[in-house]
N, C-alpha and C positions, 0 to 999 in steps of 0.2 A: 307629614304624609309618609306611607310607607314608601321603601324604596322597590321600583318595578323590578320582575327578577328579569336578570340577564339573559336575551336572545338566546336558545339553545345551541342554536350553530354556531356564536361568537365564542359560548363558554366552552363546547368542542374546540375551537378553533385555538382559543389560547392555552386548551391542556394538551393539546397536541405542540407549540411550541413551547410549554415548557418542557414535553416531555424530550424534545428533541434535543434541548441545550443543553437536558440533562444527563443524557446518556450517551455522547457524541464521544468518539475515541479523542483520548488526549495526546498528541505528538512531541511528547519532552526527551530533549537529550539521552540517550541511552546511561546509564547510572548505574547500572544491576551487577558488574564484577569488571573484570580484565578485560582491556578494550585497547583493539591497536586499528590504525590507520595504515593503508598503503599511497603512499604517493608515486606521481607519472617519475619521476627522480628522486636521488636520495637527498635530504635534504642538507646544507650545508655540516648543521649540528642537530644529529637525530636530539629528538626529546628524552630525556633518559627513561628509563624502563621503569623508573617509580613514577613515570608520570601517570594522569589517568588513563592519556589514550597516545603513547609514542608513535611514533610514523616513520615506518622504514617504505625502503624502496621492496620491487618485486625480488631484485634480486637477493634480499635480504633474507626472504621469505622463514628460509629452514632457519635461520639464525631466531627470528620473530614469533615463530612457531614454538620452538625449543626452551626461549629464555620464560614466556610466561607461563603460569601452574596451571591453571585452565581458564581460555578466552573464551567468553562470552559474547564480547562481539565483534565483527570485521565489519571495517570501510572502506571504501576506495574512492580518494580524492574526485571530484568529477571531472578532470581533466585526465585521470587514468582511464584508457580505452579497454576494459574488462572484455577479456576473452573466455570460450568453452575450455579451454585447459588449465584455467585459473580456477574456476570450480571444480575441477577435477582432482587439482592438485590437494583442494581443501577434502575432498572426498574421502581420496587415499590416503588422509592423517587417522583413518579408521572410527570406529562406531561410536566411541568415549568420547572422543573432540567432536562430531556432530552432534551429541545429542546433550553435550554441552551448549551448543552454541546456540544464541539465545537473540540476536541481532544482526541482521545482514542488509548493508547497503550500498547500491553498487550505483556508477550513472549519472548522467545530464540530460534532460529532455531537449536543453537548447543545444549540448555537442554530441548527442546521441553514441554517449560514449559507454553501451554495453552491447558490446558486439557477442551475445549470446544464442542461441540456440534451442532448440527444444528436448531435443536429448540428454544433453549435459543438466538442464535446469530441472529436469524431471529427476534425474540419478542425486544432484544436490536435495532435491525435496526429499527424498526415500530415507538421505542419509545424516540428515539433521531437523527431527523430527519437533522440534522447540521452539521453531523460528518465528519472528516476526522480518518482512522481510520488504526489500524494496528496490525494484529494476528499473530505471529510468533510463528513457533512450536504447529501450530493448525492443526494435520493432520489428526483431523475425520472432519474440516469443509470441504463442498462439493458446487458443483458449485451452490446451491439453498441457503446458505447464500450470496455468489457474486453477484447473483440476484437481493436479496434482498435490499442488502445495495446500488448497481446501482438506482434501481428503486424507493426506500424508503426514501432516500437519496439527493434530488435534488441539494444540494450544494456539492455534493459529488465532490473533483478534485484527491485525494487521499486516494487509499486502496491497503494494505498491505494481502495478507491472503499468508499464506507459512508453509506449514511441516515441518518436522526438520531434521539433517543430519539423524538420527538412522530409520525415519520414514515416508515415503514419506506419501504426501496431498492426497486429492481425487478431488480433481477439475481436469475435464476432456475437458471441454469445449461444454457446454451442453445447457440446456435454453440462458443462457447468449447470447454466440455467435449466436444462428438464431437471436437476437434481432439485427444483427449487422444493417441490412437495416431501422433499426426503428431508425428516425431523434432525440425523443427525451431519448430515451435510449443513458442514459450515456453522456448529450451534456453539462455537464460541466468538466467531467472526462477528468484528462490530464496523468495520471499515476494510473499504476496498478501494483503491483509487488509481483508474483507467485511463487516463489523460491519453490524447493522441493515438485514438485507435478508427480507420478510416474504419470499417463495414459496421463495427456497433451502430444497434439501434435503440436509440432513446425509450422509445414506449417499451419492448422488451425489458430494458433495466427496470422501467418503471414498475412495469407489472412481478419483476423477481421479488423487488424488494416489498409488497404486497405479501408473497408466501416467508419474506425472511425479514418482516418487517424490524429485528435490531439492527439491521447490517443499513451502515449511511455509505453509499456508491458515487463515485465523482467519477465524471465524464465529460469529453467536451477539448476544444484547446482555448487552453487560457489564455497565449499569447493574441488571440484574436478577440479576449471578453466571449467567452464562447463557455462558460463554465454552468455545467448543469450539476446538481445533487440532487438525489435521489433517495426519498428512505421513507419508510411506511404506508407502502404504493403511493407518494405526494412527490413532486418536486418543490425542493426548497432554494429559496433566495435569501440570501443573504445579506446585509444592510451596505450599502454603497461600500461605505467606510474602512468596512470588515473583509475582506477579500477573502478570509480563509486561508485555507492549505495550499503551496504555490509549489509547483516545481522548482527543485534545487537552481540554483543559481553557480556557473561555474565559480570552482572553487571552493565549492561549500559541502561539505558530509554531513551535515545535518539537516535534522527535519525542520521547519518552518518556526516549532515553538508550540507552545499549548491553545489548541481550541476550545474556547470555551464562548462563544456568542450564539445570541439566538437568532433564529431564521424566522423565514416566516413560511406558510404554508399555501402550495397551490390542491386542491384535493381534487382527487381525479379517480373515478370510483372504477370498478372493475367487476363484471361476474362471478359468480363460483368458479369459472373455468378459466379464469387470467385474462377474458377476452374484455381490453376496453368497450364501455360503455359512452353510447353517443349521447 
């Protein structure tokens, strides 16, 4: 007997998760050129300068600065409490070193250790134009650094901004999201991930990513199983097993590792005009 063809909405259903496994940003170790680490202290025996990513202290700084040809990327231990004059410091190394620089991650969600600002992180967007970037435990940033680093940012495909467990964000979804109808806001962005931000509202993200359907949005605190993702007006769940993308873990300057699992899809329709439908 022939075989019956497949449910239309099933076979919707599963080209919608592959399309989602398929095109999810991948979070691997930065690798693209000269890469230094700052730690909260110096460490006994810095790593030497031929390493991949040596690690001096802040006060080292101009030394760190100086000895590499040009850095690509800067980290900061998460146990280092990043301040607004630390991005400024990077700032005033001038136009060449910004728009070199190609990787920035700063923060701990669980020690809320990017004691940042709105000001300073909007004048670092202006002046390194190349970034992919990631604040954790930044909960006075507010949705006009988000903006900024969208709009400032043209290679932008990854940004991190996130509060911390003790202290929710201020990103509410404000300038940003009306920009969702604007073609070139945001039309390299494939990942945005908001962990710990108290006034966000769910159905809002849900409906952004509707008009910006590449962009996959995390949302939510993790710490409580509390984790939502967002991407092609759907939210998606992820397999028990699979946790996904986690906030840094003190101690650690790196991202999670490579995403590459499929979700599954909850579909959730929308009008012409962003407005859920009942």
């Amino acid at each position: 007997m022939p075989k019956k063809p497949a449910n239309r909405a099933v076979k919707r259903q599963r080209e919608a998760e592959e399309g989602f496994s398929n095109c999810r940003y991948h979070l691997d170790p930065y690798n693209g050129g000269e890469a230094i680490t700052f730690a909260k202290t110096s460490p006994l025996e810095n790593t030497p300068l031929t390493s991949s990513r040596p690690i001096f202290s802040w006060e080292e700084h101009n030394f760190a600065f100086q000895a590499a040809t040009r850095i690509r990327s800067i980290r900061f231990e998460a146990t280092f409490n990043v301040q607004d004059h630390h991005l400024d410091t990077i700032v005033n190394l001038g136009r060449q070193f910004g728009n070199d620089l190609e990787d920035f991650h700063v923060g701990s969600c669980e020690l809320g250790t990017a004691s940042i600002t709105d000001c300073p992180a909007t004048r670092f967007a202006s002046a390194c134009p190349n970034l992919q970037v990631s604040f954790e435990g930044a909960s006075a940033l507010s949705d006009a650094t988000l903006s900024e680093f969208v709009n400032d940012c043209p290679n932008l495909r990854y940004i991190n901004i996130s509060g911390s467990t003790t202290c929710l964000g201020r990103i509410q979804g404000g300038s940003w999201i009306q920009q969702k109808r604007d073609p070139s806001f945001g039309q390299n962005l494939q990942k945005m991930t908001l962990y710990y931000q108290g006034p966000l509202k769910f159905p809002t993200i849900q409906m952004f990513t509707k008009f910006k359907p590449s962009i996959e949005i995390r949302v939510g605190t993790p710490s409580h199983n509390d984790l939502k993702i967002f991407w092609s007006g759907s939210e998606v769940h992820e397999d028990a097993q699979n946790d996904g993308e986690e906030p840094s873990r003190p101690g650690s300057d790196s991202p999670s590792g490579t995403e590459n699992r499929r979700g599954r899809l909850n579909k959730v329709e929308f009008s012409d005009d962003g407005q859920l439908e009942e």
